[in-house]
N, C-alpha and C positions, 0 to 999 in steps of 0.2 A: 513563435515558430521554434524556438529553441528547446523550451519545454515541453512539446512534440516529439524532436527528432532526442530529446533525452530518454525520453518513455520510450521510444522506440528503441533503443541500442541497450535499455536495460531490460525490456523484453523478451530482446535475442537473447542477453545471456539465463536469464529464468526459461526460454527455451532448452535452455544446453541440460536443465537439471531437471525437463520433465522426463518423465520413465514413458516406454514405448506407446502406451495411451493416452499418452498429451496430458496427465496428471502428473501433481508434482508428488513426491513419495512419503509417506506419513511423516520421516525424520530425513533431511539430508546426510550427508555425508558430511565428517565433522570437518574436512577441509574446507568445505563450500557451506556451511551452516549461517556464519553470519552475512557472508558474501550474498547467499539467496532471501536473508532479512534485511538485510541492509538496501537489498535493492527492491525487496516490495514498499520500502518506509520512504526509500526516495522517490520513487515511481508515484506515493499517496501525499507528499510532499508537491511535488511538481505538479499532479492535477489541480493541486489547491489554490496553486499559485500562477496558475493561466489565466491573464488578462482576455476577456473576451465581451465588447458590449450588447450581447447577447444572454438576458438571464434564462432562460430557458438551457443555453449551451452552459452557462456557465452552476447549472445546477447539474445539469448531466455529469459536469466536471466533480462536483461535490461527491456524488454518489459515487461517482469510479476512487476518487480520494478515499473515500469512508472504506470502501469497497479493501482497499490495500491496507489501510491501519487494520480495519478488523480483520484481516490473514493471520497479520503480525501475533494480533492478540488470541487469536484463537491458536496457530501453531503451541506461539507460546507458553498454553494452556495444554496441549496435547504432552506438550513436552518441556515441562518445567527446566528441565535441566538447560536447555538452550535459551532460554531465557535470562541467564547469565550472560550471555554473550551480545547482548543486546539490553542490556540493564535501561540505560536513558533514553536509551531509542524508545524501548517500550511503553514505559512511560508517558512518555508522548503520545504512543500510538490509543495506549486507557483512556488517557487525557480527549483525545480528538475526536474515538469511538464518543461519547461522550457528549461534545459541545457541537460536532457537527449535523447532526439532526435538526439541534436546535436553528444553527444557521440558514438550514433546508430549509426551514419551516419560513423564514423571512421571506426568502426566494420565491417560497409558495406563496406568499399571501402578498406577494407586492406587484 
């Protein structure tokens, strides 16, 4: 439940940075630049780590995780230079793009 209501409140604030069509802007603002990675990395972070004995819910979960790492990594592909500001985070996120597929695929087959 907690891991819920934390997606939820990082949510609202990646609401605050979409632009008038519910999209978020090719580069943020350098103020909110890590602030809006930081909180897709946690948002793909906490989906990963919701307890549910439900594998079917808890592959839904994978896929919104994946879903958040690969943002991180694709932003930080558009725009290398922010990428700096998120050095480890990132990291992680190549890393999980990566190995979570592979996890998917357990899910799937079990």
């Amino acid at each position: 439940m907690l891991c819920y209501l934390s997606i939820k409140y990082f949510h609202a604030f990646l609401d605050t940075l979409r632009l008038p069509d519910r999209k978020f802007p090719e580069r943020f603002e350098s103020d909110v630049e890590r602030p809006g990675l930081i909180a897709h990395f946690y948002i793909a972070r906490l989906y990963g780590k919701v307890i549910t004995s439900n594998s079917s819910e808890k592959l839904e979960n994978l896929k919104l995780s994946l879903q958040f790492y690969a943002w991180v990594v694709n932003y930080s592909e558009i725009n290398p230079e922010a990428a700096q500001c998120v050095d480890k985070e990132l990291e992680i996120c190549v890393e999980m793009v990566e190995l979570l597929p592979k996890s998917m695929d357990r899910y799937l087959s079990s």
